[in-house]
C-alpha positions in Angstrom: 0.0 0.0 0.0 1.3 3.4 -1.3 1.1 6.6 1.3 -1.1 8.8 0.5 0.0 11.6 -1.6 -0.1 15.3 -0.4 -2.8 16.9 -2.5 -2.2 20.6 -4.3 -5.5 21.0 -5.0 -8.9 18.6 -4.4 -7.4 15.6 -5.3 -10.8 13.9 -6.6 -11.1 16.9 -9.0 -11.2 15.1 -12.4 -9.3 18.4 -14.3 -9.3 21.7 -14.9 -12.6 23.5 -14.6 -11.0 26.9 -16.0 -13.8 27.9 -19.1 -12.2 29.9 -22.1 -14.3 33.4 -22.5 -14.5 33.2 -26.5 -15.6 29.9 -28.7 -13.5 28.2 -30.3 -13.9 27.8 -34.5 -16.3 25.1 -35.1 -14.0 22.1 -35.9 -14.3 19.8 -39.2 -15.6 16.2 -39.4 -12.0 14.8 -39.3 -11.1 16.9 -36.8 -14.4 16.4 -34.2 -13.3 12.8 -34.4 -9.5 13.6 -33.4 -11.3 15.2 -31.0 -13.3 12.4 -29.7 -10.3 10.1 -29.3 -8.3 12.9 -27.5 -11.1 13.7 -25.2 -11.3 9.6 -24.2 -8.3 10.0 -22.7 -9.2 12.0 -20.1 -12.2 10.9 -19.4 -10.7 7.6 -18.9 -8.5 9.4 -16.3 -11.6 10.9 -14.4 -13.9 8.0 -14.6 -10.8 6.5 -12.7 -10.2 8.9 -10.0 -13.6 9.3 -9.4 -13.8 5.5 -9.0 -10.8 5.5 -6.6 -12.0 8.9 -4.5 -15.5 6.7 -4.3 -13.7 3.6 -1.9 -15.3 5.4 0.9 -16.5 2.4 3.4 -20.0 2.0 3.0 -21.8 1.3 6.2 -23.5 -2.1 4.6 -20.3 -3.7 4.1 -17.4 -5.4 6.6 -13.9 -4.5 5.9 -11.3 -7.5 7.4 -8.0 -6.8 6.9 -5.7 -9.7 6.3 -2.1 -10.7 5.0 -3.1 -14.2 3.1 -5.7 -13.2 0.8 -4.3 -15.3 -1.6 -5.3 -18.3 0.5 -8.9 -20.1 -1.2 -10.2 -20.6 2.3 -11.0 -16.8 2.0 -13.6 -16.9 -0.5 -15.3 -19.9 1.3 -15.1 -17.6 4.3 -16.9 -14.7 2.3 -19.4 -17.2 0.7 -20.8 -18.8 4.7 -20.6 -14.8 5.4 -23.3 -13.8 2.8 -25.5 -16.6 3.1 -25.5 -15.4 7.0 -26.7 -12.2 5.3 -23.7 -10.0 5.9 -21.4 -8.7 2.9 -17.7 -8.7 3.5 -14.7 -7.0 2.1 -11.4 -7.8 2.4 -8.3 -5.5 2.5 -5.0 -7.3 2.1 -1.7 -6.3 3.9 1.7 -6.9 3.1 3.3 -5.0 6.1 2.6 -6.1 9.2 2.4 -2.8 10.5 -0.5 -1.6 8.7 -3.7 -3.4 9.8 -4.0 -2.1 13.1 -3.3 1.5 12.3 -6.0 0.7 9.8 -8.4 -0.8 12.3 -7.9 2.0 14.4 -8.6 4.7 12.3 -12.0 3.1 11.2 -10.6 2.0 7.7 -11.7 -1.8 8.1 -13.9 -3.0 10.9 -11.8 -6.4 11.6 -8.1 -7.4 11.3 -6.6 -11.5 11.2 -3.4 -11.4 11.2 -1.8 -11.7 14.7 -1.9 -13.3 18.0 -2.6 -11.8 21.4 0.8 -11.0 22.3 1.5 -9.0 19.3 -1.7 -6.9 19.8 -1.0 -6.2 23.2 2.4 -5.0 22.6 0.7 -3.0 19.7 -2.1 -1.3 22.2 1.0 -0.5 24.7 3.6 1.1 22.4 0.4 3.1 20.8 -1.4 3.8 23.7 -4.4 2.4 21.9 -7.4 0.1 22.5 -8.1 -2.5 19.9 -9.2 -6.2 21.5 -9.3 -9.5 20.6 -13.1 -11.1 19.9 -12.5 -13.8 18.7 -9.9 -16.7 18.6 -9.0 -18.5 15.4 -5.4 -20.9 15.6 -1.9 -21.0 17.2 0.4 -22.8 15.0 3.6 -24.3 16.5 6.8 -22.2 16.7 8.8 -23.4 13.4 12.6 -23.0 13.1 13.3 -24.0 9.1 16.7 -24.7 7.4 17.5 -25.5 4.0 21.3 -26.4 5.2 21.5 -28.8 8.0 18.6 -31.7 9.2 18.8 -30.7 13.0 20.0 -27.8 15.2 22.6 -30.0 16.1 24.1 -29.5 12.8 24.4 -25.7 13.1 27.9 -25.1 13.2 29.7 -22.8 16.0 28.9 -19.1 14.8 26.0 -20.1 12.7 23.4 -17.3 11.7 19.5 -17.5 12.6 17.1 -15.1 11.3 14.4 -13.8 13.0 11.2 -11.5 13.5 12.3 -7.4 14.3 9.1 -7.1 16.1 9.5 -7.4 20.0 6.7 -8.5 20.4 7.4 -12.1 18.1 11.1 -12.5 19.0 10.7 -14.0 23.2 9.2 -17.6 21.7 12.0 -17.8 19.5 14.5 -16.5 22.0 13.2 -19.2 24.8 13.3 -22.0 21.8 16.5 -21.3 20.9 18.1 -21.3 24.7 16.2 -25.0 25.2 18.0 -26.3 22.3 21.2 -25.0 23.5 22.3 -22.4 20.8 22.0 -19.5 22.5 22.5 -18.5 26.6 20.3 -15.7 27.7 22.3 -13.5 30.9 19.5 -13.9 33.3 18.6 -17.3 32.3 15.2 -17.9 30.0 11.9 -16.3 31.2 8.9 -14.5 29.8 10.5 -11.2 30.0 13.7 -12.2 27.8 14.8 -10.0 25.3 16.9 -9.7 22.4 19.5 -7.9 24.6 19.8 -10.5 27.2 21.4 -12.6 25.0 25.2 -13.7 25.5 26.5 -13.5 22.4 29.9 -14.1 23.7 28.6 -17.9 25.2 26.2 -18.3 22.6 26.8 -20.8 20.1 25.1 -18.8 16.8 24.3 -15.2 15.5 20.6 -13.8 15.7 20.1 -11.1 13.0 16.4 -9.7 13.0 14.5 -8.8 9.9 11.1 -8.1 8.4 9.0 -11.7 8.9 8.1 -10.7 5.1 11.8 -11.7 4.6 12.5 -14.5 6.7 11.6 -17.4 4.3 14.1 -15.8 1.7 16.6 -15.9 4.0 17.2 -19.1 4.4 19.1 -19.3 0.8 22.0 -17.4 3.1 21.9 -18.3 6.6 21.7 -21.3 8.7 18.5 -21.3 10.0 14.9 -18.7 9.9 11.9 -18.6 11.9 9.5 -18.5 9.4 6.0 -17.8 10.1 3.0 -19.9 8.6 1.6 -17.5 6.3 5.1 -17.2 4.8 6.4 -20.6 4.8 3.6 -22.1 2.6 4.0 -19.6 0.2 7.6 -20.2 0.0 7.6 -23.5 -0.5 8.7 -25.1 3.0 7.5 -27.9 4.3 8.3 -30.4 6.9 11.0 -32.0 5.3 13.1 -28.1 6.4 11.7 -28.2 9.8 14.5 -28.5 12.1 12.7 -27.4 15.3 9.0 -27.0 17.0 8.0 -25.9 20.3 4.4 -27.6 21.7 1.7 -24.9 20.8 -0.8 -26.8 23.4 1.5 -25.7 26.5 -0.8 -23.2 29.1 1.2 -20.8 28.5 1.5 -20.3 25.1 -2.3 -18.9 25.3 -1.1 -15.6 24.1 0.6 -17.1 20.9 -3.7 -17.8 19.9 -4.3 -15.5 16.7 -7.3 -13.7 16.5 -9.4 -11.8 14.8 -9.4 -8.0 16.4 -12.0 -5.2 16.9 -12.3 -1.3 18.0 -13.1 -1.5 21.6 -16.5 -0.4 21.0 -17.2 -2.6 18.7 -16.6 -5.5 21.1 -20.0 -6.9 21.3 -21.1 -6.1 18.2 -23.3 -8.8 17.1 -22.2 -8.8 13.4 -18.5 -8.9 14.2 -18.8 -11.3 16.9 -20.4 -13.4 14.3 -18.0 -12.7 11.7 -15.7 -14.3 14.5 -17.0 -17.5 14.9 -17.5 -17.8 10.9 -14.2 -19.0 11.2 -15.0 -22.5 12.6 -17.6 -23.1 10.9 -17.0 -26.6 9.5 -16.4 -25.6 5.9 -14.4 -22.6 6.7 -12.1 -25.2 8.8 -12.3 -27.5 6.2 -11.2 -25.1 3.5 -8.2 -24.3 6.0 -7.2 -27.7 6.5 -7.3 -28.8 2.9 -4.2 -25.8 2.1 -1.3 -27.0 1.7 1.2 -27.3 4.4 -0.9 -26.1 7.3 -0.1 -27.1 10.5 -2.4 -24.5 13.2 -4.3 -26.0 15.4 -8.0 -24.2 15.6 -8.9 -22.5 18.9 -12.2 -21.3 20.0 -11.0 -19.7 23.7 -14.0 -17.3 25.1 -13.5 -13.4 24.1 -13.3 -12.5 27.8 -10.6 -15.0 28.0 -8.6 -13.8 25.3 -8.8 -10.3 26.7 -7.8 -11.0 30.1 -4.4 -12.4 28.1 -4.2 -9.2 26.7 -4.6 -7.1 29.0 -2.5 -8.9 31.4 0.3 -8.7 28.7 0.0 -5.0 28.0 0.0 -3.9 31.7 3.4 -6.2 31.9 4.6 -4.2 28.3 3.3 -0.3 29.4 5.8 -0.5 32.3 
């Protein structure tokens, strides 16, 4: 998605509406059809802009932004949607970044894309408010490598890739000190960071990048944490799976992805529908059926979910 560019003028305004005082000489035949061609053009241009000025979000239609659109399951999703009588739209990211500024500024009325921990840490860092209403998967942490067939194989000074977002880097960090290549100062916990880590006792290299990025890579380094909605994309499978944590472990509740609201649109009826849309057995079973997914559907309570949250962003707004 492009920013916005800073407008001279009204930037919906088709052309110039500056009139000429005196009329021009009546043209010939030949030359009215010149004209005709010549004024397509144009018109092409402001049947456009008026088109793109008119994506103003109607108030009959559901705007969920997501990062897989590409994925079939989405259009079963939109089918079980309009048979329940409610028209959806989606709006496809490729920056992680995005969907929640998005969400907050009214610009969609949903967002799937992250788990609870990464929307707490969003709500902290932006003092905002958005909340989880609805749980969809967790997928198992996934360390892939195209290079060695275990993390044994990772030589001494080996480089990992992963996540630059805070808020996705702890798993990784606690998976990596339980297979032994890295030591973390303090010993692992919870609150582990990407500083704790001793590089000089550690047996590889961390080097964080865009999770757009990680999958890629792998072609240069020993080892990525590649998330889901990447790796399939990319071609991995479990044959370059070198490492998985147990996504079923109590404490991995705020790894659930979700589906995220406005907080004043948490009991809205529609949205809380839209929600549970997801499990709906041919929504799951168009899930399933993609290749190379591995989540594990969740259907935790709202009020559960937020009490993860919110637990989470008091811990992050210290």
């Amino acid at each position: 998605m492009q920013p916005a560019r800073q407008p001279s003028g009204n930037d919906c305004d088709p052309g110039d509406r500056n009139t000429r005082d005196t009329a021009p000489p009546s043209p010939s035949l030949r030359e009215m059809g010149k004209l005709r061609r010549l004024l397509a053009i144009p018109l092409l241009i402001a049947l456009a802009a008026t088109a793109a000025c008119g994506g103003e979000h109607r108030d009959d239609v559901v705007r969920i932004g997501v990062n897989d659109l590409a994925l079939p399951h989405w259009d079963v999703y939109k089918r079980k949607a309009a048979e329940a009588g409610i028209t959806v739209e989606f709006v496809n990211f490729s920056d992680y970044n995005q969907p929640n500024p998005a969400l907050s500024q009214g610009r969609i009325d949903l967002n799937k894309f992250q788990h609870i921990r990464y929307l707490a840490n969003y709500n902290a860092r932006n003092n905002d408010t958005l909340v989880p209403i609805g749980a969809t998967e967790i997928f198992a942490l996934t360390l892939y490598s195209t290079k060695h067939k275990s993390v044994t194989e990772i030589p001494q000074g080996g480089e990992i890739t992963l996540s630059n977002n805070p808020a996705n880097q702890v798993r990784p960090l606690l998976s990596l000190a339980a297979a032994g290549l890295i030591v973390l100062k303090n010993g692992p916990s919870w609150d582990s960071k990407l500083e704790d880590v001793d590089n000089a006792a550690s047996k590889v290299r961390l080097t964080t990048i865009e999770p757009t990025l990680t999958a890629q890579s792998l072609s240069s380094v020993d080892a990525a944490f590649v998330d889901d909605t990447f790796a399939q994309p990319a071609g991995l499978t479990e044959n370059e799976v070198i490492y998985t944590d147990d996504p079923n472990r109590p404490d991995l509740t705020q790894y659930i992805n979700i589906f995220a609201a406005r907080a004043e649109d948490r009991d809205n009826p529609e949205l809380l529908r839209l929600a549970k849309l997801y499990h709906d057995p041919e929504v799951e079973a168009a899930v399933k059926a993609e290749t190379g997914y591995e989540g594990i559907f969740k259907t935790n309570d709202p009020a559960e979910l937020q009490s993860t949250a919110t637990e989470l962003e008091t811990k992050f707004r210290q």
